[in-house]
N, C-alpha and C positions, 0 to 999 in steps of 0.2 A: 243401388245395384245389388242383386243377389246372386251368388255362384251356387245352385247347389253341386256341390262332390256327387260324386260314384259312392254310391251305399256298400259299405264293405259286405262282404261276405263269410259267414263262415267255411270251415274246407269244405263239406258237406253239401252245401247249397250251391247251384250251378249260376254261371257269370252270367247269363237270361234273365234271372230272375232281378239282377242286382241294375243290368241295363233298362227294365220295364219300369221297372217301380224308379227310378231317377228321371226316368225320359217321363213318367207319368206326371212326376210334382213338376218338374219345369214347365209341362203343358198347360197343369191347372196353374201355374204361380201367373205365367203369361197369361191366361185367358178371365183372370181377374182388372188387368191392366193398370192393377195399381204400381206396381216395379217391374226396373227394366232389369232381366234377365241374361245374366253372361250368357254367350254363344257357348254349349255343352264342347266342343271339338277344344275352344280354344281355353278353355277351365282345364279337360283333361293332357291335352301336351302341355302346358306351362307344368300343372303340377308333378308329372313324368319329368320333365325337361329340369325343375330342380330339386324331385328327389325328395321333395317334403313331406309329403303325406303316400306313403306306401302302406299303411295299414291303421287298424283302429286304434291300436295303441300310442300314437303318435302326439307327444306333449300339444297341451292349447297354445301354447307359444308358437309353436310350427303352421300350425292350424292357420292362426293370427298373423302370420310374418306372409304364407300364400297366399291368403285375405287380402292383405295390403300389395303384393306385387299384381293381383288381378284388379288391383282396383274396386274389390265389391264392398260394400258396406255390411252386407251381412252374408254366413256362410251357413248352409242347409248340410249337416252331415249327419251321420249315420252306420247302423248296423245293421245287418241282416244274421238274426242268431238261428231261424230255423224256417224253412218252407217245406213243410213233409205233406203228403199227400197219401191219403188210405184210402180204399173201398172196403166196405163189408158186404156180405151176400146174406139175405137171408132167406130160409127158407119156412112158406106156408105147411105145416102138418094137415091140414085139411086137404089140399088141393095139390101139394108137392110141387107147386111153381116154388122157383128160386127169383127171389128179385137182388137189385143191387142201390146199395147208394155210395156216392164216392165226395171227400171232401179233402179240404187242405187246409193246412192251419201254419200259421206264420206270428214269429215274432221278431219284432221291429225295434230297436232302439236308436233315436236319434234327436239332435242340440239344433239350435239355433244358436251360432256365435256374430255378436255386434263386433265388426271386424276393430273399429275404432276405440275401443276399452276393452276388448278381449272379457267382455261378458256374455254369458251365456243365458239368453234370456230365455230361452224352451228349454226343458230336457224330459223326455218321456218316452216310454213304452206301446207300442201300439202291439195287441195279442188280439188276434181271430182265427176264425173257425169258419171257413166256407163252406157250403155245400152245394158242388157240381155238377152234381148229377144233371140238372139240366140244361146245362151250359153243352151249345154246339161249337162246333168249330174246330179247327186245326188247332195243335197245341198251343203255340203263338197265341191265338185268341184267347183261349182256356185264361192262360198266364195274366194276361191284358185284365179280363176280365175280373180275375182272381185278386190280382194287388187295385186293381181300381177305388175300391173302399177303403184301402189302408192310405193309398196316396192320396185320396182327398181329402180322410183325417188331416193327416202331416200338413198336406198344404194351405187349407184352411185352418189350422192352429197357426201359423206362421200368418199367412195373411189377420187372422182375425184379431192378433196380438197387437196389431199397428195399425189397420181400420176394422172394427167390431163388429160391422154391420155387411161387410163384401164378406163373400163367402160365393163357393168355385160348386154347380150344381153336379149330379153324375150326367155325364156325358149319356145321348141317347144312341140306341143300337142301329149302326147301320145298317143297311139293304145291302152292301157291298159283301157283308160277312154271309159267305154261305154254309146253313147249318148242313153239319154234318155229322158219325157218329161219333159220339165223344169216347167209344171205344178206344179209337187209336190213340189217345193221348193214357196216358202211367204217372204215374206219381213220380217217374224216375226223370220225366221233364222237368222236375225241382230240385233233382240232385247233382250234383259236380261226378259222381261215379256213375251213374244209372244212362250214360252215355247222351243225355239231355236232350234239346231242340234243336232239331234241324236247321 
């Protein structure tokens, strides 16, 4: 059984981003079918309920002791140190068009904890640099889209660690999503101040 945690956040980064990227590995960890996956609801009130893990700083031994009251075997936790998002504009001297491109860049640190030895058999960094520019969608999507490649790192390290050979593909784009202009979405959708998503 595996619990992944709520990826902390730094104060900077908005609670969105920290719900996407954890709902995202649960989905790939599931859709590999090799382990069974605590229910997200019932991961986060237990560990509310005893107060164990309130932030990144929080000893392995705590970590290990929520591990063992959930019953999982192994524990998927993590950081979120930055999701910053820029545009830059640039402009043609020939022709005087302005164009734009817009990207976001995130850094990830996050363990795989063997609840039963309180070993940590992953620990790594995941750093990228997106660019969005042509990503339609409601912010929401943007977001989705945006950590989709860092979650399926994460969750294929973790699966590929214990079968070598499954591995979680990227999901294909729905018809359901409708493009729209990705004007309305800011970089302040990634911030905890920038008054974030809807």
């Amino acid at each position: 059984k595996v619990a992944i945690m709520p990826f902390y956040i730094s104060s900077s980064v908005h609670n969105k981003v920290s719900d996407v990227l954890t709902n995202q590995i649960t989905s790939n960890i599931i859709k590999s079918a090799k382990f069974a996956v605590l229910d997200r609801t019932y991961v986060d009130n237990l560990s509310q309920e005893l107060g164990l893990i309130d932030s990144d700083q929080v000893p392995l031994e705590q970590k290990v002791k929520l591990g063992q009251k959930l019953g999982a075997d192994y524990l998927v936790v993590g950081v979120i140190h930055e999701a910053d998002g820029k545009t830059e504009v640039s402009r043609n001297s020939s022709t005087g068009e302005s164009s734009s491109s817009s990207s976001a860049s995130f850094v990830v640190d996050y363990r795989v904890i063997v609840v039963g030895t309180a070993q940590i058999t992953i620990s790594d960094t995941v750093m990228q640099e997106v660019d969005f520019s042509s990503i339609k969608g409601s912010s929401e999507v943007v977001i989705r889209k945006l950590l989709q490649p860092i979650a399926l790192e994460i969750s294929n390290a973790f699966i590929a660690s214990k079968y070598p050979n499954a591995v979680v593909k990227p999901a294909a784009t729905t018809k359901a999503e409708k493009p729209v202009d990705n004007k309305d979405w800011k970089k302040s959708d990634l911030k905890q101040d920038g008054g974030g998503v809807k």
